[in-house]
C-alpha positions as a Markdown table, in Angstrom:
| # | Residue | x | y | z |
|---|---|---|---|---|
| 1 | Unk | -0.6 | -29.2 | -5.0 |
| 2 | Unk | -0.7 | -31.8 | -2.1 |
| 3 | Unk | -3.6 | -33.4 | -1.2 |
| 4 | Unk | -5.2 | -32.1 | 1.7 |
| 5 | Unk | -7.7 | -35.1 | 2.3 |
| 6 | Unk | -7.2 | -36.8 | 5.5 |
| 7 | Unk | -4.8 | -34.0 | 6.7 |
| 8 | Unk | -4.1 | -33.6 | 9.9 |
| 9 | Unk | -3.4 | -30.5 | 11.8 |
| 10 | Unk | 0.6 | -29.8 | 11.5 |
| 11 | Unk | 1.4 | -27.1 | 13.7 |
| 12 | Unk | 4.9 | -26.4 | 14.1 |
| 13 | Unk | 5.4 | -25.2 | 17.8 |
| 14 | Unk | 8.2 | -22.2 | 17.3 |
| 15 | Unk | 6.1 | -20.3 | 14.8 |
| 16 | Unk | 2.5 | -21.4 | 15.5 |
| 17 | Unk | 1.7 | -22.0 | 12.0 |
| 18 | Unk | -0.7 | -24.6 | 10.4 |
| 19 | Unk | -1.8 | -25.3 | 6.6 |
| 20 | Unk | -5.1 | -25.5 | 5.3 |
| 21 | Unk | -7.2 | -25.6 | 2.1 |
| 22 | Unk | -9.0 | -22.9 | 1.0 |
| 23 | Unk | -12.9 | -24.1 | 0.5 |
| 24 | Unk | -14.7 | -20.8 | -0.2 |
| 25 | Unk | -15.2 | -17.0 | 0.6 |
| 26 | Unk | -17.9 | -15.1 | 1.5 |
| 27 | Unk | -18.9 | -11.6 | 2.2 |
| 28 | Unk | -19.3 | -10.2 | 5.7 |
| 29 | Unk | -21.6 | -8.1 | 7.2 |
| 30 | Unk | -19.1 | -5.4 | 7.1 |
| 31 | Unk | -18.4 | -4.5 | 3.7 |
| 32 | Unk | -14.8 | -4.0 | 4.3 |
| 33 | Unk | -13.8 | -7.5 | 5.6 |
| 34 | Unk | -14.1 | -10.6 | 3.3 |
| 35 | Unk | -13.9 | -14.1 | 4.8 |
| 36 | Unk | -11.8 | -17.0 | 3.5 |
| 37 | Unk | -13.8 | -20.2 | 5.2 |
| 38 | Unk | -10.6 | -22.4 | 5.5 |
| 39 | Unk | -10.6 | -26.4 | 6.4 |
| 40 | Unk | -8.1 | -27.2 | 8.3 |
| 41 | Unk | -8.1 | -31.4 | 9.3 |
| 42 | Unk | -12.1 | -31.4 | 10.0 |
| 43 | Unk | -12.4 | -27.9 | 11.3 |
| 44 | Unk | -13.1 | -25.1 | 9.3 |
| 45 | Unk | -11.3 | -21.2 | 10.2 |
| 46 | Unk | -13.3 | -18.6 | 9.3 |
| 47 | Unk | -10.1 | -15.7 | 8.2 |
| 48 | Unk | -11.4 | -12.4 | 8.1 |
| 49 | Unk | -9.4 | -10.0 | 4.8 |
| 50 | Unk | -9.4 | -6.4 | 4.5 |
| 51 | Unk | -11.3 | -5.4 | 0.9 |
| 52 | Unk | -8.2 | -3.5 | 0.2 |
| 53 | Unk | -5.8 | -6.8 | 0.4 |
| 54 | Unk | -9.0 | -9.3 | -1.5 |
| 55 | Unk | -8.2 | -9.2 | -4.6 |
| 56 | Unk | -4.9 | -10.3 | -4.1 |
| 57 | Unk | -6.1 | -13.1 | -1.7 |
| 58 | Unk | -8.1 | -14.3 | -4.1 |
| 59 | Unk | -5.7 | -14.2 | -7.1 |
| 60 | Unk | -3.2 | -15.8 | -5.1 |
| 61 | Unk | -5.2 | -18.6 | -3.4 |
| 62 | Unk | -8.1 | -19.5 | -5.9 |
| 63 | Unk | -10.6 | -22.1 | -4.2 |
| 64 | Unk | -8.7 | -25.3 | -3.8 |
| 65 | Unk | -5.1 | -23.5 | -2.6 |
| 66 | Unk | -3.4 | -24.5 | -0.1 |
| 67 | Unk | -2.4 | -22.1 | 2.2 |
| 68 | Unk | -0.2 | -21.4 | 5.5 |
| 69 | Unk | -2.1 | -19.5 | 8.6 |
| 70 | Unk | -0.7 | -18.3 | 11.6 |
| 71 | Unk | -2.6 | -17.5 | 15.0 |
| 72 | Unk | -2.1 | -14.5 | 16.7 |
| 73 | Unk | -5.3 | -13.9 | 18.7 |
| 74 | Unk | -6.6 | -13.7 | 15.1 |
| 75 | Unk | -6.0 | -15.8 | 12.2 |
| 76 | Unk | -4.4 | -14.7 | 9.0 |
| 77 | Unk | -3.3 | -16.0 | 5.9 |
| 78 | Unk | 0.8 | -16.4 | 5.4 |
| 79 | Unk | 1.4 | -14.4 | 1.8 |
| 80 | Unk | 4.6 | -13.8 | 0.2 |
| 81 | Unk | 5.7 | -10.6 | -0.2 |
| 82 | Unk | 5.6 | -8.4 | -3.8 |
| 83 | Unk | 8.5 | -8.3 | -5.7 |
| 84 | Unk | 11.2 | -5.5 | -5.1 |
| 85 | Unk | 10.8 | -4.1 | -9.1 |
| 86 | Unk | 6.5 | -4.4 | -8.5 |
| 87 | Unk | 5.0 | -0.9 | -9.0 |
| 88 | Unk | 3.9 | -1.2 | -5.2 |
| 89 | Unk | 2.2 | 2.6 | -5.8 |
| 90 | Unk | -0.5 | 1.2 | -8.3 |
| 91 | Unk | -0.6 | -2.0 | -5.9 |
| 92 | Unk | -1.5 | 0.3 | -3.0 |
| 93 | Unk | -4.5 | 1.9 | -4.9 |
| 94 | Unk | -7.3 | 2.8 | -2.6 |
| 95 | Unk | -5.4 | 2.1 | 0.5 |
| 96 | Unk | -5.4 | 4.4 | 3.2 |
């Protein structure tokens, strides 16, 4: 894990993207969106998470993660994708 301490914002131009460290999460006022409160150089990015995708979020980027963002007009968190044998049906449950 690299350490994020004096980091400076690293955007690469062609795909927009920038890394950050994951400092907490927090519950919105809508019960279906999470937050992940990410600092990025001395800034933090609030990244809103649909409930349905949390759990994973969370799993895969405990408190102290790095992680990559991208900016879109909104700002999301960069995960990999499952892997082609994963039992994507069970994965999706309680998605609509």
């Amino acid at each position: 894990m690299p350490d994020l301490r004096g980091l400076r914002m690293v955007c690469q131009l062609n795909m927009g993207t920038i890394y950050g460290e994951i400092i907490s999460y927090r519950t919105m006022l809508n019960p279906e969106l999470l937050c992940a409160v990410v600092k990025v150089d001395h800034s933090r990015i609030k990244v809103p998470v649909d409930s349905r995708q949390s759990k994973f979020i969370r799993e895969a980027y405990p408190v102290g993660s790095t992680v990559e963002l991208k900016f879109d007009g909104r700002w999301h968190i960069i995960s990999f994708n499952a892997p082609e044998k994963a039992d994507t049906d069970n994965m999706a449950h309680g998605a609509s």
